[in-house]
MDAnalysis code that builds the backbone (N, CA, C; Angstrom):
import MDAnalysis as mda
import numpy as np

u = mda.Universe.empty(564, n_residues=188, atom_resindex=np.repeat(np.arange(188), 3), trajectory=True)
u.add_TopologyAttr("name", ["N", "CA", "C"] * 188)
u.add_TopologyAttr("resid", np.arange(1, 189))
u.add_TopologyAttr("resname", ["UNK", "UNK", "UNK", "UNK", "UNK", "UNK", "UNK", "UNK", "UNK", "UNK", "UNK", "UNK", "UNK", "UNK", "UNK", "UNK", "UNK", "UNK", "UNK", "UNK", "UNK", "UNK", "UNK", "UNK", "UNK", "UNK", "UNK", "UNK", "UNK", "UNK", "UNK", "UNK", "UNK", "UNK", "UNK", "UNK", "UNK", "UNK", "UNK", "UNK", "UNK", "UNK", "UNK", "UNK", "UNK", "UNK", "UNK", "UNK", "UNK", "UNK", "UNK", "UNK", "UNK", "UNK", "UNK", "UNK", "UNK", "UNK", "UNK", "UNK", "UNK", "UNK", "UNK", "UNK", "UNK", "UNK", "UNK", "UNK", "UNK", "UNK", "UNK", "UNK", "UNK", "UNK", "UNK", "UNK", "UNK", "UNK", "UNK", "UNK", "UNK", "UNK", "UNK", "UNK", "UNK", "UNK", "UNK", "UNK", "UNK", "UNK", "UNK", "UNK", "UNK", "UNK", "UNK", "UNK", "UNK", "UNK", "UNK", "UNK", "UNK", "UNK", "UNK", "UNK", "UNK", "UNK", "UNK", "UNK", "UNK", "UNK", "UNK", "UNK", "UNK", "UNK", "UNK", "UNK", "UNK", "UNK", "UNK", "UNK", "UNK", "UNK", "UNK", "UNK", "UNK", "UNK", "UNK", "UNK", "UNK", "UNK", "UNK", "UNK", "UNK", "UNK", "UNK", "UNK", "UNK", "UNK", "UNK", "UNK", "UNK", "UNK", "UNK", "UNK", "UNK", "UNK", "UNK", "UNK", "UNK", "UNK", "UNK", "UNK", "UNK", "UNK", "UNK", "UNK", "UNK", "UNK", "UNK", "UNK", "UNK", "UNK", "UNK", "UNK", "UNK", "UNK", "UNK", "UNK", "UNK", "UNK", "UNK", "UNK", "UNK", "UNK", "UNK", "UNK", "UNK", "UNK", "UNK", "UNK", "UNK", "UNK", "UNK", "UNK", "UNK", "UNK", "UNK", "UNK"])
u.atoms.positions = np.array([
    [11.621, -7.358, -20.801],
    [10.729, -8.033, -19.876],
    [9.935, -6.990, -19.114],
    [8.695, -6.879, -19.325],
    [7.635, -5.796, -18.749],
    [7.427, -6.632, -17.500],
    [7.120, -5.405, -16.859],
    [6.604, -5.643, -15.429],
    [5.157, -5.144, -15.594],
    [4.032, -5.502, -14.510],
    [2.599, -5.005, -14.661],
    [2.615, -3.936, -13.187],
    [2.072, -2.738, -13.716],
    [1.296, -1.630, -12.739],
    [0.422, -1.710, -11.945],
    [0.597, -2.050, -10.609],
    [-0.210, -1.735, -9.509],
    [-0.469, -0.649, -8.941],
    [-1.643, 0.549, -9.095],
    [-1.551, 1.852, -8.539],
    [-2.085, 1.290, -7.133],
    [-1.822, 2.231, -5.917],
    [-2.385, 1.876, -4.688],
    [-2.887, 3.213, -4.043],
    [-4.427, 3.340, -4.195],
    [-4.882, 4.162, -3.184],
    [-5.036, 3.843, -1.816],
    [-5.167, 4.939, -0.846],
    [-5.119, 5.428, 0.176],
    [-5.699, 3.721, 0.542],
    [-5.222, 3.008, 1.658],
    [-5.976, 2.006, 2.367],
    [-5.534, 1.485, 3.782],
    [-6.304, 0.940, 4.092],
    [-5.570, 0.957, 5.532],
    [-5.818, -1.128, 5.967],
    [-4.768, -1.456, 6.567],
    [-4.610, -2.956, 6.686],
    [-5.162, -2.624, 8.688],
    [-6.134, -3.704, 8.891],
    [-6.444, -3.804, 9.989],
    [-6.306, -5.186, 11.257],
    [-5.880, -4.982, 12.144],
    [-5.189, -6.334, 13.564],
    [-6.844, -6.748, 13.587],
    [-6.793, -8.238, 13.789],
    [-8.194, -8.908, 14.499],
    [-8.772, -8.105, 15.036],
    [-7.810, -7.220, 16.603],
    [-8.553, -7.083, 17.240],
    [-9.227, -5.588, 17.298],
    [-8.305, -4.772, 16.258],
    [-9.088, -3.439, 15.279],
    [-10.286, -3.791, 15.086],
    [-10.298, -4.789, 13.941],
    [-11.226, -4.625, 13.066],
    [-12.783, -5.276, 13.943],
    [-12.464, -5.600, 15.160],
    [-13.579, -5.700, 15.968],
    [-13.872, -4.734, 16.788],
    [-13.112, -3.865, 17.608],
    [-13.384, -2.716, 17.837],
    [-14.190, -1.932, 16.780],
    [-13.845, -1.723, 15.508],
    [-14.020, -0.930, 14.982],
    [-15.874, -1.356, 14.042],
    [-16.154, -3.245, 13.872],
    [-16.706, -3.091, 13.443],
    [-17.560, -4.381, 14.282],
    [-17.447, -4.480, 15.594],
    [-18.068, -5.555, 16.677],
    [-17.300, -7.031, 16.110],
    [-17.856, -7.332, 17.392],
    [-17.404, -8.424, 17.625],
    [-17.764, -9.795, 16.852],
    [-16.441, -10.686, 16.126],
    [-16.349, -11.646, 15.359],
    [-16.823, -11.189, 13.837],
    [-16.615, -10.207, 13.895],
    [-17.016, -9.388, 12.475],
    [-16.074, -9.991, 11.555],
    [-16.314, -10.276, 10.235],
    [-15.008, -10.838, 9.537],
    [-15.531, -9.852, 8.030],
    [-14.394, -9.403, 7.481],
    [-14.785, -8.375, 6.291],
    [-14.939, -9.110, 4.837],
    [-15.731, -8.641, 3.986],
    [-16.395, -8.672, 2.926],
    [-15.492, -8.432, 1.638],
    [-15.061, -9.570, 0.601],
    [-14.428, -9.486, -0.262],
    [-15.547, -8.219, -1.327],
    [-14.889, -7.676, -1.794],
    [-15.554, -6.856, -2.757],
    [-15.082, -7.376, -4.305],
    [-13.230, -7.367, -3.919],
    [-12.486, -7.143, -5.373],
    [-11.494, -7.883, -4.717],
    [-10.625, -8.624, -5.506],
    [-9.556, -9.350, -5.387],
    [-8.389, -8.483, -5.981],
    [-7.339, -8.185, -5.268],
    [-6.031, -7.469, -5.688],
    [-5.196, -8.549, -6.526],
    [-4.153, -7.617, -6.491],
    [-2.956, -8.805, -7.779],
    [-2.138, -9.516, -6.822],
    [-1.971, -9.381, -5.335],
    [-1.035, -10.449, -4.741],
    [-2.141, -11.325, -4.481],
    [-2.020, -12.240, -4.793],
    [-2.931, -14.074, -4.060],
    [-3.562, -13.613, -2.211],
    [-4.491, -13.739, -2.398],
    [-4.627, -13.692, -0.970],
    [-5.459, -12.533, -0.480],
    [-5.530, -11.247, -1.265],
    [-5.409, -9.919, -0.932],
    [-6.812, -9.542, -1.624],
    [-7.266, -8.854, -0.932],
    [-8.222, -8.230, -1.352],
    [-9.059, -6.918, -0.948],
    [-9.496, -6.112, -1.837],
    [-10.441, -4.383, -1.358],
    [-11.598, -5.063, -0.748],
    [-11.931, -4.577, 0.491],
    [-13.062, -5.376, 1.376],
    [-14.150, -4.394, 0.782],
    [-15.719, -4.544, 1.106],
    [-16.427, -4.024, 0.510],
    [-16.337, -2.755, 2.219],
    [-15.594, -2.858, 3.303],
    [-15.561, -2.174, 4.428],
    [-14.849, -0.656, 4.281],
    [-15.232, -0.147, 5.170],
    [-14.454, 1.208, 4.908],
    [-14.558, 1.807, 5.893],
    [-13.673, 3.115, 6.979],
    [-13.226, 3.249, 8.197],
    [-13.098, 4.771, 7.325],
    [-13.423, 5.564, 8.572],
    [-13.276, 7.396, 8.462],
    [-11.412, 7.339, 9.025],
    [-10.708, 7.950, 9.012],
    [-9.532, 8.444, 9.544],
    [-9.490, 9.700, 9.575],
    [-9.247, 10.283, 11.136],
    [-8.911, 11.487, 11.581],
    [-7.444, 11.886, 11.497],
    [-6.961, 12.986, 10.835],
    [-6.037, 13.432, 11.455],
    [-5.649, 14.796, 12.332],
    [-4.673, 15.470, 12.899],
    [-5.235, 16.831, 12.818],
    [-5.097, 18.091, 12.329],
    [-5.105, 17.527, 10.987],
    [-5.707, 18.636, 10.042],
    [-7.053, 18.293, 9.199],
    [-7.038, 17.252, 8.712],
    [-8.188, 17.274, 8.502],
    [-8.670, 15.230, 8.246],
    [-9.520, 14.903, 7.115],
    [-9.853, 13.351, 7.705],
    [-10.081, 12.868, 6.129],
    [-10.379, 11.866, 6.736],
    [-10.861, 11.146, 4.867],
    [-12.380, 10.349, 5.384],
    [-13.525, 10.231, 4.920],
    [-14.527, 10.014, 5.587],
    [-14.473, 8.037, 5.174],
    [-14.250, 7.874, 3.740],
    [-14.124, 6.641, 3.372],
    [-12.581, 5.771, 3.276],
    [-11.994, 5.471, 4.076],
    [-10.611, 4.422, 3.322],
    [-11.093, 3.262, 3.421],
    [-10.883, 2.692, 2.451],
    [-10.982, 1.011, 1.593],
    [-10.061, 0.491, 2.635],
    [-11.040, -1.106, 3.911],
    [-10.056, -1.759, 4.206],
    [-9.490, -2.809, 3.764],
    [-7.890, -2.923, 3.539],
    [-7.767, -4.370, 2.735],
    [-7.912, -5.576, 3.450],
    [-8.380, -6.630, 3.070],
    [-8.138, -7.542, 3.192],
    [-7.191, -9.112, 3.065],
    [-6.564, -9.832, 3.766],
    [-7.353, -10.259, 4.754],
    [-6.455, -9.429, 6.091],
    [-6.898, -9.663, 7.679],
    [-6.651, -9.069, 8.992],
    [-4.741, -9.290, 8.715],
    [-4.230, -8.504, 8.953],
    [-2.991, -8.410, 9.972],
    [-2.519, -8.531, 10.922],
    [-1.045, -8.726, 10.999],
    [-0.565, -8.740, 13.082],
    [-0.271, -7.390, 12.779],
    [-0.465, -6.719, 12.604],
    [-0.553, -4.772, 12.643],
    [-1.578, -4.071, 12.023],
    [-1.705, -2.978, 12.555],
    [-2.820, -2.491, 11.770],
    [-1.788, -0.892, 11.128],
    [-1.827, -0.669, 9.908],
    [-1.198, 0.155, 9.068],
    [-1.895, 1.058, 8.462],
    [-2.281, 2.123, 7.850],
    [-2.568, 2.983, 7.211],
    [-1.660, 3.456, 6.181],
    [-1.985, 2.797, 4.550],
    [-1.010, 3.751, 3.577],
    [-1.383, 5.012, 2.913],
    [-0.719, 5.799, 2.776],
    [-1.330, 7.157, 2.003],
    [-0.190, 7.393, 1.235],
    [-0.717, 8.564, 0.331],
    [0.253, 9.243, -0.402],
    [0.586, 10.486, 0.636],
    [2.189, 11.203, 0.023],
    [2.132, 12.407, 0.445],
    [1.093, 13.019, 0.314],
    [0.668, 13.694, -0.568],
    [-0.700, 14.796, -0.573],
    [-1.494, 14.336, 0.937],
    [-1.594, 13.107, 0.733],
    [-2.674, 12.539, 1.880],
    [-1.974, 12.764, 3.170],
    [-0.787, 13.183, 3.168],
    [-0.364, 12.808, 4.640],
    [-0.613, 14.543, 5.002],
    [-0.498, 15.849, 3.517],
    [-0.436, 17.210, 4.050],
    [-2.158, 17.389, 4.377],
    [-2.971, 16.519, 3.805],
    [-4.618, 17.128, 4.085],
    [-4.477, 16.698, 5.142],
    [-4.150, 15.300, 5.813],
    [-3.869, 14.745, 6.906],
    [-3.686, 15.831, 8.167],
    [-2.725, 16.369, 8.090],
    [-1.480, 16.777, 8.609],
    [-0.555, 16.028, 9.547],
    [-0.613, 14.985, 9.345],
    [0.509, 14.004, 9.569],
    [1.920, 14.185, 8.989],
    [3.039, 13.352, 9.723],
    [4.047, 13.329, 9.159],
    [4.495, 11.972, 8.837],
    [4.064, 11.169, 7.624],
    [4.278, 10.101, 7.657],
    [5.274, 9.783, 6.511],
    [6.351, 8.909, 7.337],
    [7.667, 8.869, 6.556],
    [7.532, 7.886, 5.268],
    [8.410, 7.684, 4.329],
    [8.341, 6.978, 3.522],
    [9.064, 5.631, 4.040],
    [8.015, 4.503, 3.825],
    [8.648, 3.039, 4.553],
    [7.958, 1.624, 3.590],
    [8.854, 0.935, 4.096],
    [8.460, -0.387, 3.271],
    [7.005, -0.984, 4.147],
    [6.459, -1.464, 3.703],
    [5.410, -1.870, 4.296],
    [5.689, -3.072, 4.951],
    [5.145, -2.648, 6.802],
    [5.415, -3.825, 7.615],
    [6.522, -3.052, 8.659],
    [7.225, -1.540, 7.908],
    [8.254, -0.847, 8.655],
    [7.857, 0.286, 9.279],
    [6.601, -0.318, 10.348],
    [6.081, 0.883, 10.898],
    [6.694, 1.467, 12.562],
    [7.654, 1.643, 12.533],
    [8.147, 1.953, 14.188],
    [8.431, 3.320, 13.989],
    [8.087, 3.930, 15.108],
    [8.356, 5.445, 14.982],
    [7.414, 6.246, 13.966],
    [6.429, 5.797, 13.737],
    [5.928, 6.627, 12.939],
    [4.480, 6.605, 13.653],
    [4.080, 7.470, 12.811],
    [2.403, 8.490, 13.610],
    [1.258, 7.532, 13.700],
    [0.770, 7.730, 14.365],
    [-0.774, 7.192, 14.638],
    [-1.702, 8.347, 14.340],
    [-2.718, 7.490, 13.744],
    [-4.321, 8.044, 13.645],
    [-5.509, 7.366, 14.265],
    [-6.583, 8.705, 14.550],
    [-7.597, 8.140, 14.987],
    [-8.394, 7.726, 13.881],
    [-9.034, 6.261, 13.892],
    [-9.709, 5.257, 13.294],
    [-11.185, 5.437, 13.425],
    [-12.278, 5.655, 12.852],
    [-13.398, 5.615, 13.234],
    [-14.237, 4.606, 12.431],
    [-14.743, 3.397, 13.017],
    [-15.778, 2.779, 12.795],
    [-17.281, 2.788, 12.753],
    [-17.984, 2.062, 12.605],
    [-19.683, 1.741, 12.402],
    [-19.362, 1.143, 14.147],
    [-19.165, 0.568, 14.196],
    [-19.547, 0.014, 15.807],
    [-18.300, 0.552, 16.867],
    [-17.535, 1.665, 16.088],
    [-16.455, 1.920, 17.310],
    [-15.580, 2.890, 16.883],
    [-14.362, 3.170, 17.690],
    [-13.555, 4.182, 17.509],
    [-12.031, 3.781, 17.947],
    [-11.053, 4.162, 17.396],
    [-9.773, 3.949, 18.239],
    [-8.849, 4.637, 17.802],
    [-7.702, 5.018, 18.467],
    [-6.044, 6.027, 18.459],
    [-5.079, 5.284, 18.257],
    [-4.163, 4.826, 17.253],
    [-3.094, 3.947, 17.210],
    [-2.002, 5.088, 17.566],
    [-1.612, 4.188, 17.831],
    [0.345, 4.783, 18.578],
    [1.017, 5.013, 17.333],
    [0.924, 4.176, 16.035],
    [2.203, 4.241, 15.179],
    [1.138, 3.734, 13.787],
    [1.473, 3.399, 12.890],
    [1.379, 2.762, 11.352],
    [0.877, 3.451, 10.654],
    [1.360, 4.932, 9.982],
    [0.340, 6.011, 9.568],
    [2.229, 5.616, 8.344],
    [1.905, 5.310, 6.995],
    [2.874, 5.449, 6.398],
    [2.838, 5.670, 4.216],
    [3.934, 6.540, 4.248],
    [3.425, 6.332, 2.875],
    [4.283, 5.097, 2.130],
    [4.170, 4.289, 1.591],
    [4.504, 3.126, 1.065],
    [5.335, 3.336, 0.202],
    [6.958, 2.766, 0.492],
    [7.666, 3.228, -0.585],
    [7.745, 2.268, -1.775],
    [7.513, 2.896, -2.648],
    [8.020, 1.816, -4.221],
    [8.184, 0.751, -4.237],
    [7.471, -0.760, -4.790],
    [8.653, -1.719, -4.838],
    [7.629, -2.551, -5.676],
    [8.838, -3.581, -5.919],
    [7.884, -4.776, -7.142],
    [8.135, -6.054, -6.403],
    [6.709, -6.660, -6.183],
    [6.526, -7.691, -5.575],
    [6.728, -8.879, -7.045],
    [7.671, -10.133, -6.210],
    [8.106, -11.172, -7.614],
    [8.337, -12.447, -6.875],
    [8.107, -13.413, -7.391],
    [8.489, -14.756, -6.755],
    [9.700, -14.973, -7.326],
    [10.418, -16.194, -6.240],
    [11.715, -16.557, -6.602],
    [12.251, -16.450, -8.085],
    [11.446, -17.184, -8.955],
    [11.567, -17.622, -9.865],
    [11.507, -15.849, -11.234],
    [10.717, -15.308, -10.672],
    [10.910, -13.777, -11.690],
    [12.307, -13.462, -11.062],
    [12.311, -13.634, -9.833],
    [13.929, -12.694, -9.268],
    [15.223, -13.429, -10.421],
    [14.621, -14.781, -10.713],
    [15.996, -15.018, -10.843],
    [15.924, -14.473, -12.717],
    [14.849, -14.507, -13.134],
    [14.954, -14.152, -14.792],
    [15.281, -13.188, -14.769],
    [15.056, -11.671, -13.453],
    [15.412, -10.642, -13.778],
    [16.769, -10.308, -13.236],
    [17.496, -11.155, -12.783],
    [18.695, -11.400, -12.129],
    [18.585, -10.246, -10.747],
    [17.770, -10.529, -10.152],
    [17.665, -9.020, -9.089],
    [17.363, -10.176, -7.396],
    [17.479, -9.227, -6.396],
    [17.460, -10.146, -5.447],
    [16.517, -9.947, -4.171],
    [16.021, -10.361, -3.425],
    [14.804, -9.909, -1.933],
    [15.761, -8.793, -1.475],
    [15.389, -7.303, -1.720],
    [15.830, -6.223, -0.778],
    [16.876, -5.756, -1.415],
    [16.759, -5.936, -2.920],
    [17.621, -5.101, -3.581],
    [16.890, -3.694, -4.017],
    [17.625, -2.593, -4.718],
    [16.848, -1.884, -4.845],
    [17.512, -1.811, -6.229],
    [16.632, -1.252, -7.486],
    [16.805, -1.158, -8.718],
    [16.079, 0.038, -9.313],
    [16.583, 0.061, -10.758],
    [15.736, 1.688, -10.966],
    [14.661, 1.176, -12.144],
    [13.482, 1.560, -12.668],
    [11.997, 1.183, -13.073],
    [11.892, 2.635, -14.218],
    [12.075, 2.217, -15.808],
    [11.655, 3.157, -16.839],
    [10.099, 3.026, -17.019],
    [9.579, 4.172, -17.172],
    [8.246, 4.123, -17.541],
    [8.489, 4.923, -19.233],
    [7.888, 4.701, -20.156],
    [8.003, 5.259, -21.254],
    [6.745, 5.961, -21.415],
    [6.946, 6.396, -22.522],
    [5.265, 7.991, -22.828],
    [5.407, 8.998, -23.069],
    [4.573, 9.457, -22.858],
    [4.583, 11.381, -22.913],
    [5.067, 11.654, -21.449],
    [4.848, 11.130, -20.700],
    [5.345, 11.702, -19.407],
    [6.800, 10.609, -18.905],
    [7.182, 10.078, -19.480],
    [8.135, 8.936, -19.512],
    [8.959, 9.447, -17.995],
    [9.716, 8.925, -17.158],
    [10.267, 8.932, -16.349],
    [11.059, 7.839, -16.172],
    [11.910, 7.872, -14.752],
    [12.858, 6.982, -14.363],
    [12.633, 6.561, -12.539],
    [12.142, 6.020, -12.234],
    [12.004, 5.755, -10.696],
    [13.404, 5.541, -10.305],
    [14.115, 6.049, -9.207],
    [15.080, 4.854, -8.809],
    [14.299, 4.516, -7.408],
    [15.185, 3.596, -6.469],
    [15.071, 3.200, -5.213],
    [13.623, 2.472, -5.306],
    [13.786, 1.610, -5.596],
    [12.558, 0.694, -5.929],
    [12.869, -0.811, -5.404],
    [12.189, -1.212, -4.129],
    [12.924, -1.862, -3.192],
    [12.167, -3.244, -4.410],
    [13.172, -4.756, -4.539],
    [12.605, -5.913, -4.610],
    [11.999, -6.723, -3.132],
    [10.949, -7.008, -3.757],
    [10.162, -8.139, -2.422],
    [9.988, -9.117, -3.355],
    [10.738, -10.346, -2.646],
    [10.667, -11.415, -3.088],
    [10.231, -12.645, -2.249],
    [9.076, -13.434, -2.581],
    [8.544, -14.320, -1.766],
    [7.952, -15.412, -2.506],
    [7.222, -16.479, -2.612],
    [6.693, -17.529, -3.374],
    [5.028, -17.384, -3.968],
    [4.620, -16.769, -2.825],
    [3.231, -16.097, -2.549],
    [2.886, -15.255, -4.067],
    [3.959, -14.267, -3.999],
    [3.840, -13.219, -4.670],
    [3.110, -13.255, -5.939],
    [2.976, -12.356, -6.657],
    [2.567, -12.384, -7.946],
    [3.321, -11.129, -8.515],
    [3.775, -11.109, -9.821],
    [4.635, -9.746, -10.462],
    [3.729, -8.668, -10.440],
    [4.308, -7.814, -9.705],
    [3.724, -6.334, -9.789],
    [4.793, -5.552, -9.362],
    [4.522, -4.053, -9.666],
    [5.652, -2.777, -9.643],
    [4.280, -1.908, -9.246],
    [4.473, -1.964, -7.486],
    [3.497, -0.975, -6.613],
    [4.173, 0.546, -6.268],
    [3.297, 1.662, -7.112],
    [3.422, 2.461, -6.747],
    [1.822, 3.718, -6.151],
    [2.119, 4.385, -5.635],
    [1.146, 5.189, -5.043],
    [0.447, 5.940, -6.199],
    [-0.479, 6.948, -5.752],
    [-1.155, 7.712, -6.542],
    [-0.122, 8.798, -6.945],
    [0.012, 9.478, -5.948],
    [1.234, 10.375, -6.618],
    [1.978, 10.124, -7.475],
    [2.841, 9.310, -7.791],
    [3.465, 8.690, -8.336],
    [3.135, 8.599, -9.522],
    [2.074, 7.942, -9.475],
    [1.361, 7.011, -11.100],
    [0.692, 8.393, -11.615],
    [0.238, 9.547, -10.993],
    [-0.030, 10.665, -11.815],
    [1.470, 11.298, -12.095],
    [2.352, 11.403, -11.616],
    [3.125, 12.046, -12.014],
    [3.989, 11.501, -13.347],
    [3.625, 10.059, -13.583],
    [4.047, 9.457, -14.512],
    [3.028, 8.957, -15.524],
    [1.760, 9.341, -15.133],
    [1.168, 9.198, -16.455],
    [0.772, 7.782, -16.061],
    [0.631, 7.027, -15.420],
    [0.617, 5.747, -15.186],
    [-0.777, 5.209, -14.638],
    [-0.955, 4.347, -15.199],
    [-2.483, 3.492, -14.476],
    [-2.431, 1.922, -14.146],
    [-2.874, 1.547, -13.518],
    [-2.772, -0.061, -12.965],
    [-3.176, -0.636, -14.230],
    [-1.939, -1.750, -14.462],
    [-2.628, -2.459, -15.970],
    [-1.159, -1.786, -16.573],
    [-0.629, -0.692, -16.758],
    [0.282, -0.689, -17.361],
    [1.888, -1.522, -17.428],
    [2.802, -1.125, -18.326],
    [3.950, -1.868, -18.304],
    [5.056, -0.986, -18.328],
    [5.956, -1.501, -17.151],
    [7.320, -1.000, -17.497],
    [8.358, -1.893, -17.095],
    [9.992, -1.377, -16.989],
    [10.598, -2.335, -17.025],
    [11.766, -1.855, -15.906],
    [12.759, -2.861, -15.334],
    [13.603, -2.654, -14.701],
    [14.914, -1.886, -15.525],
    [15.369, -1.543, -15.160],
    [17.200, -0.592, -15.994],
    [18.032, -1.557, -15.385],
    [18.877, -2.541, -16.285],
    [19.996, -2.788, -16.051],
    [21.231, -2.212, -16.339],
])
């Protein structure tokens, strides 16, 4: 039973009241591209991020708004950065770094949500139960190839919403040879 490849570049999820700071008031963002979870989508918007070492002039914001505003990166991104941003499930942003945000109509400093996104395969009830796996289990993910590998610690998210995907970062998917669209599978 294949699973499908979601690579995830650098993007940042933005609060109502961000994404009006950042891009005026009652601003609502611009579908560009529709992602693989229902709901989700690459806005045609995009925000500079400072860190202090150095910045990224374009990050893709996703869509739709959040009750947090988050920033995901890869490692690499967190050393150009020079941030220290831990590896966390997304949504598990406490204690971790803030960046400055720069907009078209504004600017702002978050306290916390600077994170690199750890591993996991988003599945509705109904995949959890074919793959006999459970919400917040963690399992290990073969990739086969020339660069073939073994992920472990690959958290399950399980919800109704969902749609099957196995999200991993850029790092990652280069180090495995991997591109969105591909297939791999869980290790029982």
């Amino acid at each position: 039973m294949d699973i499908p490849v979601g690579v995830s570049s650098r993007h940042i999820h933005l609060t109502r009241e961000h994404l009006e700071l950042l891009f005026g008031e009652g601003y609502e963002l611009t579908n560009m591209k529709d992602l693989s979870q229902p709901g989700e989508f690459a806005a045609h918007e995009t925000v500079r991020v400072i860190g202090p070492k150095g910045e990224f002039p374009a990050v893709r914001v996703l869509g739709p708004v959040r009750k947090f505003t988050q920033l995901e990166i890869s490692k690499t991104d967190s050393f150009a950065l020079g941030v220290k941003a831990p590896l966390r499930a997304s949504g598990n942003i406490e204690g971790t770094p803030g960046i400055k945000i720069v907009g078209p109509k504004g600017e702002l400093e978050t306290e916390e949500g600077v994170i690199v996104a750890a591993r996991h395969i988003h599945m509705t009830p109904r995949d959890a139960e074919k793959f006999e796996v459970e919400n917040g289990q963690y399992v290990s993910v073969r990739i086969e190839g020339e660069r073939g590998l073994v992920f472990n610690q690959v958290l399950i998210r399980v919800k109704d919403t969902f749609a099957l995907d196995f999200h991993i970062d850029t790092d990652e998917a280069n180090a495995a040879g991997l591109r969105t669209g591909d297939r791999v599978q869980i290790i029982k």
